[in-house]
C-alpha positions as CSV (number, residue, x, y, z in Angstrom):
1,X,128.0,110.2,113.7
2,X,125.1,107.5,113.3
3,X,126.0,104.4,111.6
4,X,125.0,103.5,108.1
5,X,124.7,99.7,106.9
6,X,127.7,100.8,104.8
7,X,129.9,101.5,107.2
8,X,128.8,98.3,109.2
9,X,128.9,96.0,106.9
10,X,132.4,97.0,105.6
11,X,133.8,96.4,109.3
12,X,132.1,93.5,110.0
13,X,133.5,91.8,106.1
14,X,137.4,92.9,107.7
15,X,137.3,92.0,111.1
16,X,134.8,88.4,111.5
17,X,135.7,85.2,110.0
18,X,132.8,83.7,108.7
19,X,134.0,80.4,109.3
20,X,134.5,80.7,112.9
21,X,131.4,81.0,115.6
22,X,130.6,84.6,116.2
23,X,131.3,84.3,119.9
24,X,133.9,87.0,120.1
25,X,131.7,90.1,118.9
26,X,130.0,91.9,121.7
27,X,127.0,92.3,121.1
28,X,125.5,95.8,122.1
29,X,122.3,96.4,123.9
30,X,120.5,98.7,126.6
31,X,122.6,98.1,130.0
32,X,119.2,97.1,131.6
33,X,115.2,97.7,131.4
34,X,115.2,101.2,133.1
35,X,118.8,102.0,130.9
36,X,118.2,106.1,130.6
37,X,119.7,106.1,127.5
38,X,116.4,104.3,125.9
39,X,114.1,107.2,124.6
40,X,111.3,104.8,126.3
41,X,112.8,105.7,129.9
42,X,113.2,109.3,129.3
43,X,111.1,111.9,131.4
44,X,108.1,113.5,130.2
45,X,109.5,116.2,130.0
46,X,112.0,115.6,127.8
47,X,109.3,113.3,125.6
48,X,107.1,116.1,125.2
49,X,109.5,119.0,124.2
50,X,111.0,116.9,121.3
51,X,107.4,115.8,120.4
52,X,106.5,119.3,120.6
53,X,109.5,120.3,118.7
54,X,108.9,118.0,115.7
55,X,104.9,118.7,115.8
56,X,106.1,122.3,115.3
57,X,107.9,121.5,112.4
58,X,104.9,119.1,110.5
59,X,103.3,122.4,111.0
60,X,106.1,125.1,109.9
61,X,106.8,123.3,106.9
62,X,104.0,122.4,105.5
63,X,102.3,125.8,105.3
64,X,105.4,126.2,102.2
65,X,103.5,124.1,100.0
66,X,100.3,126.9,99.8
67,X,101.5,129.7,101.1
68,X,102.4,130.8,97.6
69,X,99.0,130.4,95.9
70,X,97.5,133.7,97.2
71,X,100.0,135.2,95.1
72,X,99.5,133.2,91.6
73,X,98.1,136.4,89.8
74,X,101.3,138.2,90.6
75,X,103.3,135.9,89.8
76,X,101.8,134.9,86.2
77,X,101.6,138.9,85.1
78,X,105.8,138.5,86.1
79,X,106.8,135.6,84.1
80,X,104.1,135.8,81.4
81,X,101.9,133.0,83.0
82,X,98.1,132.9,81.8
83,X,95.3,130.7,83.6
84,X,92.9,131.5,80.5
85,X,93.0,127.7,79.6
86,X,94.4,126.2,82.0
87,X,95.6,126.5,85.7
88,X,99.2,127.3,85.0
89,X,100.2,129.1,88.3
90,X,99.4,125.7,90.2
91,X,102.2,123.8,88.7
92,X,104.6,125.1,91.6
93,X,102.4,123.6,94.2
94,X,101.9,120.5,92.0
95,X,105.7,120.0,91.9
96,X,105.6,120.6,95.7
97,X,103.6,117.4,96.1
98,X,105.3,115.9,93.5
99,X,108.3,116.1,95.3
100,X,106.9,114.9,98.6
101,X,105.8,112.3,97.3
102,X,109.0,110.6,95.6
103,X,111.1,111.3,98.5
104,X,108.0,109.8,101.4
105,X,109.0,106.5,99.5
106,X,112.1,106.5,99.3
107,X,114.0,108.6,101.9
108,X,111.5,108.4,104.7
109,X,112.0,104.7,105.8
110,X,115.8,105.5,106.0
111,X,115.1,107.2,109.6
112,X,114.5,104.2,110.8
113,X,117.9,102.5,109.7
114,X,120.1,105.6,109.8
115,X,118.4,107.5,113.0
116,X,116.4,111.0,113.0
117,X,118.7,113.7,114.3
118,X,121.5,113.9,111.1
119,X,119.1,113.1,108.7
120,X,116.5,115.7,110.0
121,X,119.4,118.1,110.2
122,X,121.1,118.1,107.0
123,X,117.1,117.9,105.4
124,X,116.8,120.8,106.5
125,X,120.1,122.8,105.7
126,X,119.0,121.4,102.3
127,X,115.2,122.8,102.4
128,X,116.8,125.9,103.5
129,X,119.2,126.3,100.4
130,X,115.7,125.3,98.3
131,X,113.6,128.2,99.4
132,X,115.9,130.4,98.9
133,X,115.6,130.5,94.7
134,X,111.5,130.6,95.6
135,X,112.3,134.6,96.8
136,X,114.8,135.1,94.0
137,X,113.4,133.1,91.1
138,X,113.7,135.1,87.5
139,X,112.0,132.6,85.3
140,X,108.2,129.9,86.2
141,X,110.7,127.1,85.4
142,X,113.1,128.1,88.6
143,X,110.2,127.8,90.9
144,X,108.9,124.8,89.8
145,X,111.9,122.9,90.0
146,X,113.3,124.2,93.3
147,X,109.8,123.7,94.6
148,X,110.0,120.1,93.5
149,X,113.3,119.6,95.8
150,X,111.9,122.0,98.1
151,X,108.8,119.2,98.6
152,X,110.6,116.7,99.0
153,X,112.5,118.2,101.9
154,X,109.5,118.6,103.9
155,X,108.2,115.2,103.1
156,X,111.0,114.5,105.4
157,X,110.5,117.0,107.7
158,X,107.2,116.8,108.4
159,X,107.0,113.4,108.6
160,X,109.4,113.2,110.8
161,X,107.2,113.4,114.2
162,X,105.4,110.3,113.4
163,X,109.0,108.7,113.4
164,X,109.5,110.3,117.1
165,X,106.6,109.2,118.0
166,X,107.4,105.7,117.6
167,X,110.8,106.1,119.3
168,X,109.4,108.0,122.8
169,X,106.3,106.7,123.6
170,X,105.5,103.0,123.6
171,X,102.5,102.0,124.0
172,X,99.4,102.3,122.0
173,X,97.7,104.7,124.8
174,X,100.7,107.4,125.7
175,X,100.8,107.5,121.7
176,X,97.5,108.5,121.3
177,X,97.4,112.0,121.9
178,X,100.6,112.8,119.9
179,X,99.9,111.2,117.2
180,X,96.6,112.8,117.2
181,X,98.9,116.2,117.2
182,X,101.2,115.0,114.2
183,X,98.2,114.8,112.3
184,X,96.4,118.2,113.0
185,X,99.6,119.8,112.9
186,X,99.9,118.1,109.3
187,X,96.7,119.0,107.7
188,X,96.4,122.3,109.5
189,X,100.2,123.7,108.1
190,X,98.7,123.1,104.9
191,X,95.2,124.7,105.0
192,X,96.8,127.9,107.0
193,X,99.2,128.4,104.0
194,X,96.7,130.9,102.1
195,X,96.0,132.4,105.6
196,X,100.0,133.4,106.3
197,X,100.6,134.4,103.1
198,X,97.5,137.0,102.4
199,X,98.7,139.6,105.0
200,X,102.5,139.2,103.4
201,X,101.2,139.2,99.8
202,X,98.8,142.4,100.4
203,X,101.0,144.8,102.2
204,X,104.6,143.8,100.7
205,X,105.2,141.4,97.5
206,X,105.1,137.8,96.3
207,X,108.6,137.9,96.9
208,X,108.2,138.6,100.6
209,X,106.4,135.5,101.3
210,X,110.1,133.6,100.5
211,X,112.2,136.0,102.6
212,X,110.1,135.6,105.6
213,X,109.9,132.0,105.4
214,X,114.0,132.4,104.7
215,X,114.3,134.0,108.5
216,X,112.1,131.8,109.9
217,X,113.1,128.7,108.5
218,X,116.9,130.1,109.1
219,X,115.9,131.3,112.7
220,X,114.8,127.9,113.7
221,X,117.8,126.2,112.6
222,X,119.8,126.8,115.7
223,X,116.9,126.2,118.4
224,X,116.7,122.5,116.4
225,X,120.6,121.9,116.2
226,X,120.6,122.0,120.1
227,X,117.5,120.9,121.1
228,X,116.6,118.2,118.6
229,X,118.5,114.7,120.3
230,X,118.5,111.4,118.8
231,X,115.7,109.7,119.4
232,X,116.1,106.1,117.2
233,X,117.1,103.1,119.7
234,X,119.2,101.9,116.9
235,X,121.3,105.0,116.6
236,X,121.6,105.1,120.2
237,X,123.1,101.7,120.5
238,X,125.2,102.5,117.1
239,X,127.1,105.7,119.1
240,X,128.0,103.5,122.4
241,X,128.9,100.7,119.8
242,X,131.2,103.1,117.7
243,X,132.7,104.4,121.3
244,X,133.5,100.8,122.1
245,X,135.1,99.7,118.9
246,X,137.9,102.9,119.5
247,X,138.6,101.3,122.9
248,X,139.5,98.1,120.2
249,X,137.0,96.4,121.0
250,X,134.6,94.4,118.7
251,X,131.4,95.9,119.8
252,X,128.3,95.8,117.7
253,X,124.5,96.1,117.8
254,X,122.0,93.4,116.8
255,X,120.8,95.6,113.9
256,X,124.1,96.1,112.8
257,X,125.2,92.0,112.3
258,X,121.8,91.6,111.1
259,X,122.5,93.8,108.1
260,X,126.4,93.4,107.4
261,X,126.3,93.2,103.8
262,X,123.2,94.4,102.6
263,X,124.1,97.2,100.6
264,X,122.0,100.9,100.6
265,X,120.8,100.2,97.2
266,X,118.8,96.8,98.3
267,X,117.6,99.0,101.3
268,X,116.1,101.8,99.3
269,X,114.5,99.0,96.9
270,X,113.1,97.2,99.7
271,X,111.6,100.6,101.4
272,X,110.0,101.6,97.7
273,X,108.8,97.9,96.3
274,X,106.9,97.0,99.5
275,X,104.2,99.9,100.0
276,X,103.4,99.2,95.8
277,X,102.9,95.5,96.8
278,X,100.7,96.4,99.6
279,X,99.5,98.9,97.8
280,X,97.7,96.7,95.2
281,X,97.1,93.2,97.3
282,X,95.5,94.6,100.5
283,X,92.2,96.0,100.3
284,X,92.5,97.4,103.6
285,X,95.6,99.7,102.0
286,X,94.1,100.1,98.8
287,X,90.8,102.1,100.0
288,X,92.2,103.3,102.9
289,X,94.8,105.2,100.9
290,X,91.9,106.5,98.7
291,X,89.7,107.7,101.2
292,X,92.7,109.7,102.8
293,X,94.5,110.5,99.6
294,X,91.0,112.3,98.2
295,X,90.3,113.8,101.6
296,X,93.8,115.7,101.7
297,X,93.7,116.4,98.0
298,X,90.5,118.1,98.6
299,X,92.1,120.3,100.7
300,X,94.6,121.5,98.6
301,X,91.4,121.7,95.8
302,X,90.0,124.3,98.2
303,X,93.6,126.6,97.9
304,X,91.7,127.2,93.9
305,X,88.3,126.6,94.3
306,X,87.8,129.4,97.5
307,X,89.3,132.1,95.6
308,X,87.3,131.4,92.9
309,X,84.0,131.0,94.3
310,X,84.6,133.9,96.7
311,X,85.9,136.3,93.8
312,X,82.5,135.1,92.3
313,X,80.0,135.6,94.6
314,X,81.4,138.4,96.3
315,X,84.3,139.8,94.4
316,X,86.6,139.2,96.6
317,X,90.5,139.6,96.0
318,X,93.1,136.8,97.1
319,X,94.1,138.2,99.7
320,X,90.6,138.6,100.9
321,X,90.1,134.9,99.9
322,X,93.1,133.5,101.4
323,X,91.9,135.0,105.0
324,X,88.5,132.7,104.5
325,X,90.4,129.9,104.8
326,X,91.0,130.3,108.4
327,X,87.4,128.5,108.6
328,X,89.2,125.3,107.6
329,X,91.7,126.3,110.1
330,X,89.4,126.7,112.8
331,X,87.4,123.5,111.8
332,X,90.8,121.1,111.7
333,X,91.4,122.3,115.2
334,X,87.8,121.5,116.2
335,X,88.3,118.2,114.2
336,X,91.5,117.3,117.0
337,X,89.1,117.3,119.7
338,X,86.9,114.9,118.1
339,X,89.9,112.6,117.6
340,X,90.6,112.3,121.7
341,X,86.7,111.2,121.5
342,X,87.8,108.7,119.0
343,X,90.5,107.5,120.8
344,X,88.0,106.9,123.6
345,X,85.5,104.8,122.0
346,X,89.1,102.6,120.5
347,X,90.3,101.6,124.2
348,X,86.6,101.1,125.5
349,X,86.6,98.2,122.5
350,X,88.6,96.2,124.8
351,X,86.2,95.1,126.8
352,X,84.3,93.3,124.0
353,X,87.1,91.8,122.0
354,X,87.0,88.1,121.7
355,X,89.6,87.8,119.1
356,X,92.2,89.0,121.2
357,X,91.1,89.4,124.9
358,X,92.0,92.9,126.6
359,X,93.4,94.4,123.1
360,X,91.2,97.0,121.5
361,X,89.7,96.2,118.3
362,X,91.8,98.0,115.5
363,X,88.1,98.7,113.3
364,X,87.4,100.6,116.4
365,X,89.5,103.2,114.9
366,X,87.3,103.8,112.2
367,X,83.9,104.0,113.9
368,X,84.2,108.4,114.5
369,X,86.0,108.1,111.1
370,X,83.6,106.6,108.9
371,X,80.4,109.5,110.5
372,X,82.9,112.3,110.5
373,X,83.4,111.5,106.8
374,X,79.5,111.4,106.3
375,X,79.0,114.1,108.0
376,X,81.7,116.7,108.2
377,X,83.7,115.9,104.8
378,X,80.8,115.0,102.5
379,X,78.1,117.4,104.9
380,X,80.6,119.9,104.8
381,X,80.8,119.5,100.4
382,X,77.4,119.8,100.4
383,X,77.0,123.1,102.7
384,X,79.6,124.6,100.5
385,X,77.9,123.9,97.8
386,X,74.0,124.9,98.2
387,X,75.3,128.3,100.6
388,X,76.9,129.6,96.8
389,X,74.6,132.0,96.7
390,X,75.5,135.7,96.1
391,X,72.1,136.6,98.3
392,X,73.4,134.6,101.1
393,X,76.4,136.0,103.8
394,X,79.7,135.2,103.1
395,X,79.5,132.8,106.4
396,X,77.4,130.4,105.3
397,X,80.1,128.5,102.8
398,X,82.8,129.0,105.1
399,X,80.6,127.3,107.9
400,X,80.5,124.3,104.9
401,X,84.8,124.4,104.8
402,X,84.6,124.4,108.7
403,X,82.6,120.9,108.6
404,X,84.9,119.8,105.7
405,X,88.3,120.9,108.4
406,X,87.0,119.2,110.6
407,X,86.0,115.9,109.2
408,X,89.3,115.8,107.4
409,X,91.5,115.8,110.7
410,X,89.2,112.8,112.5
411,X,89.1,110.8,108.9
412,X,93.0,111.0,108.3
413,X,93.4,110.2,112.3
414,X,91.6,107.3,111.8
415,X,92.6,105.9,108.7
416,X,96.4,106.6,110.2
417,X,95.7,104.6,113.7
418,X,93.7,101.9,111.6
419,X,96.7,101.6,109.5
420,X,99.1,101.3,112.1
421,X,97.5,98.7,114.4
422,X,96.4,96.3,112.1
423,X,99.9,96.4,110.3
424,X,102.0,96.7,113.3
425,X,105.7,96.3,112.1
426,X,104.8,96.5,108.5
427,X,102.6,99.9,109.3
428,X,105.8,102.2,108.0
429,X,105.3,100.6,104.2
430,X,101.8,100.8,104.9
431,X,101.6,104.9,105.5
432,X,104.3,105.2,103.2
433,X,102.0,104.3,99.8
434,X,99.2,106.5,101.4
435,X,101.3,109.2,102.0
436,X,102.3,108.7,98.3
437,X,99.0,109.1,97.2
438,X,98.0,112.4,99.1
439,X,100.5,113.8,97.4
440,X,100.0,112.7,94.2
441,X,96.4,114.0,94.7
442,X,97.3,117.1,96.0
443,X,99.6,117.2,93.3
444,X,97.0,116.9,90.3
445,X,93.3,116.9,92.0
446,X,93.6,120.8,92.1
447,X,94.3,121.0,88.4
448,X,90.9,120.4,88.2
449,X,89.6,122.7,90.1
450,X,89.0,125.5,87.6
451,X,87.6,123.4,84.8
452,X,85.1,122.1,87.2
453,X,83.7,125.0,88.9
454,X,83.8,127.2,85.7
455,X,82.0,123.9,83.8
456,X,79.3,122.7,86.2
457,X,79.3,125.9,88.4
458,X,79.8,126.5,92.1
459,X,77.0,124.5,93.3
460,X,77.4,121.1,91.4
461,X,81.3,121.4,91.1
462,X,81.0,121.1,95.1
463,X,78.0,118.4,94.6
464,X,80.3,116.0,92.5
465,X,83.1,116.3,95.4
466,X,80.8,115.4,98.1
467,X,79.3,112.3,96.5
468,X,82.8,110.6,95.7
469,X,83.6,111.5,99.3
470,X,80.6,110.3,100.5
471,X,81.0,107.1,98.3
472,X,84.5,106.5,100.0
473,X,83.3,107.5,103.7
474,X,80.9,104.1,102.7
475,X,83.1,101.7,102.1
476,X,85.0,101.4,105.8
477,X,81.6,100.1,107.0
478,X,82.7,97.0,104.9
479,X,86.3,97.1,107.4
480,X,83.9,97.3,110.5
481,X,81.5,94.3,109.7
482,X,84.0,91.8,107.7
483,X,87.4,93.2,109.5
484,X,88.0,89.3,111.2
485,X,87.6,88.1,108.3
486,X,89.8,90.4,106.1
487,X,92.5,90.0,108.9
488,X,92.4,86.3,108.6
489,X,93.3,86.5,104.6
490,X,96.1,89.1,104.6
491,X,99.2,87.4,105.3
492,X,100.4,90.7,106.8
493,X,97.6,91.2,109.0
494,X,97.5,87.9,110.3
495,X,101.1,88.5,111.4
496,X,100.4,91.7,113.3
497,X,97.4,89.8,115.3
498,X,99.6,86.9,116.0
499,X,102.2,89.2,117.6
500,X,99.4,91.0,119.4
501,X,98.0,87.8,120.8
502,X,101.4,86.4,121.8
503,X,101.6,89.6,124.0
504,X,98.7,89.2,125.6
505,X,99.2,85.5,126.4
506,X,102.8,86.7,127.8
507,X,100.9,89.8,130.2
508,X,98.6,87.1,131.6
């Protein structure tokens, strides 16, 4: 059983007399550098298979946030839904995101104080009790609210590799690549939703589509109860300290004297009222959270705007349109390939930085970003758009929702590694508001999405989204020219370069 600050701090209140020096608790730490316990000094083998595992899962859940909306017709003429006014049969998807995005704030930084394996567990025993009433459901006002829970869980889960990537690999280079895979894995589990669920929703029912995702959700279970270890240093040292104290002996981490007494109330309130902070006093968070908040929304935007442009030009039926949105599939995988080019040009950056000798620059990050949002997410907009012909193939606008796949996985990549190394050991409040906001947006931008393309038409519906994308693919450039400077006024920026130049100074 991992520790809690609970249980800690309760021990601690019994069995140390604050008066007294603190010399007779034992304090518990690895038994040396190369101690085999530390997830750092596993193999590579061992590294990569829970990487692996938890990439599979970013993947596995995510596709239940739009595997559904194939099925929207079906399920409206059931409960006596109409999307004559007013996109209606979105609402379980927007409580999907909704979901996510309460519990990203709040339940997400508690990995790193509770550990990953119990908490993944039970999150997904619960996610599993969730989907069931999404097969069964006999009234709209089930779905939505199991799907709201239901969201919530995966925010968890799918988050959940970029917390065991931190633990395994640590350094900025052997994280590269599987950070890289979190992220793809991410974006493409939610553009391959429609994909899954068109075969299921044409040959069997909207109902299907929650019993298959019951056996396979229910399938996996067991593979993850054996095969999914601990993986948080923390927790680790918590176990061998708990082992310890049954011998009698007062044994205790560092993490765990450092918060005896704080209770899980101040936790939670510290892991929700930081991000907001950052949120609105750091530029660099502020628009970085846009640009990726906007690019992921659009992607969910495309789950109502394919159908309908495809039913439109072509008269195609969901199903049909939920199979052309492999092309943003294929495009986010292309996009992965592009970010191991990215990571490239970030290391190479070394060489020139005079802030920090021998440290890549962190604005480095953004330089594929910034032209794969010019050119893939905003290009991409604006092939969709001017290819809405009903004289032109059916390829041509999926070529457009390629470029858009693709620019979406190197932007978000970027924006994420940005994040992360200029914010160093404040980057978990920093990706926790931006993961916030790409759910809110995928919560609500898709509400939109009728209005607009029935209002100003297939081809400027699309034109409108490209600009604002290509207004927020603009503004990084400011990060690359002034990034010294903005580093040198945010108090938590500064920090993270301090620490960054210390360790160089100590590697000379």
């Amino acid at each position: 059983m991992v520790f809690t600050r609970g249980d800690v701090s309760g021990e601690l209140d019994e069995t140390i007399d604050h008066n007294e020096p603190a010399s007779n608790i034992e304090v518990v730490t690895w038994d040396s550098p190369e101690d085999p316990g530390n997830p750092y000094n596993w193999s590579l083998r061992q590294k990569w298979t829970l990487t692996y595992l938890a990439s599979f899962t970013t993947f596995i859940t995510m596709m239940n946030g739009t595997i559904i909306t194939v099925a929207h017709a079906a399920i409206n003429e059931e409960f006596g839904i109409s999307d004559a006014s007013f996109p209606n049969s979105y609402w379980p998807v927007t409580s999907w995101a909704v979901g996510g995005g309460c519990f990203s704030l709040l339940v997400l930084p508690l990995m790193e104080d509770f550990g990953v394996r119990w908490v993944f567990l039970s999150t997904w025993a619960t996610f599993i009790c969730f989907v069931i009433p999404q097969a069964v459901a006999q009234n709209f006002a089930t779905l939505i609210v199991t799907r709201f829970f239901a969201g919530g869980c995966v925010a968890i889960l799918a988050n959940t590799s970029a917390t065991v990537i931190g633990n395994l690999w640590d350094t900025e280079r052997s994280r590269n690549i599987p950070v890289s895979l979190y992220i793809v894995t991410y974006l493409v589990g939610a553009s391959i939703g429609p994909v899954i669920g068109a075969p299921i929703f044409q040959f069997l029912s909207w109902r299907w589509i929650g019993y298959l995702q019951l056996i396979w959700y229910g399938a996996l279970f067991p593979v993850y109860f054996f095969m999914f270890k601990e993986c948080r240093g923390i927790a680790i040292l918590g176990q061998r300290a708990k082992a310890l104290r049954r011998e009698g002996r007062q044994a205790y981490t560092q993490h765990e004297i450092d918060s005896a007494g704080t209770s899980l109330l101040r936790i939670v309130a510290k892991s929700a009222t930081r991000p907001l902070i950052m949120y609105f006093t750091e530029s660099v968070v502020f628009f970085s959270g846009m640009w990726s908040a906007f690019t992921v929304g659009t992607l969910y935007l495309f789950t109502q705007s394919v159908e309908q442009v495809f039913s439109g030009l072509y008269g195609w039926t969901p199903s049909q349109a939920g199979y052309v949105q492999a092309a943003i599939v294929i495009g986010e995988c292309i996009g992965w390939v592009g970010t191991l080019f990215s990571g490239r040009l970030y290391f190479n950056s070394a060489s020139r930085n005079t802030e920090v000798p021998g440290e890549p620059i962190p604005e480095a990050r953004l330089y594929l970003a910034i032209v794969s949002g010019i050119v893939g997410l905003s290009g991409g907009m604006f092939v969709y758009a001017w290819t809405s012909y009903p004289f032109l193939p059916w390829i041509a606008p999926a070529v457009g929702l390629a470029m858009v796949g693709a620019g979406s996985v190197i932007v978000v990549t970027g924006i994420s590694d940005y994040v992360v190394d200029s914010y160093a050991k404040y980057a978990g409040s920093a990706v926790g508001i931006i993961v916030t906001g790409e759910n809110i947006f995928s919560a609500f931008l898709p509400l939109a999405a009728m209005s607009m393309y029935s209002h100003l038409g297939f081809r400027w519906a699309s034109t409108l989204l490209a600009f604002i994308s290509l207004a927020l693919s603009l503004a990084p450039i400011l990060f690359v020219v002034y990034g010294k400077g903005i580093r040198a006024r945010s108090p938590f920026m500064k920090e993270a370069m301090l620490e960054k130049r210390r360790k160089s100074i100590d590697s000379v």
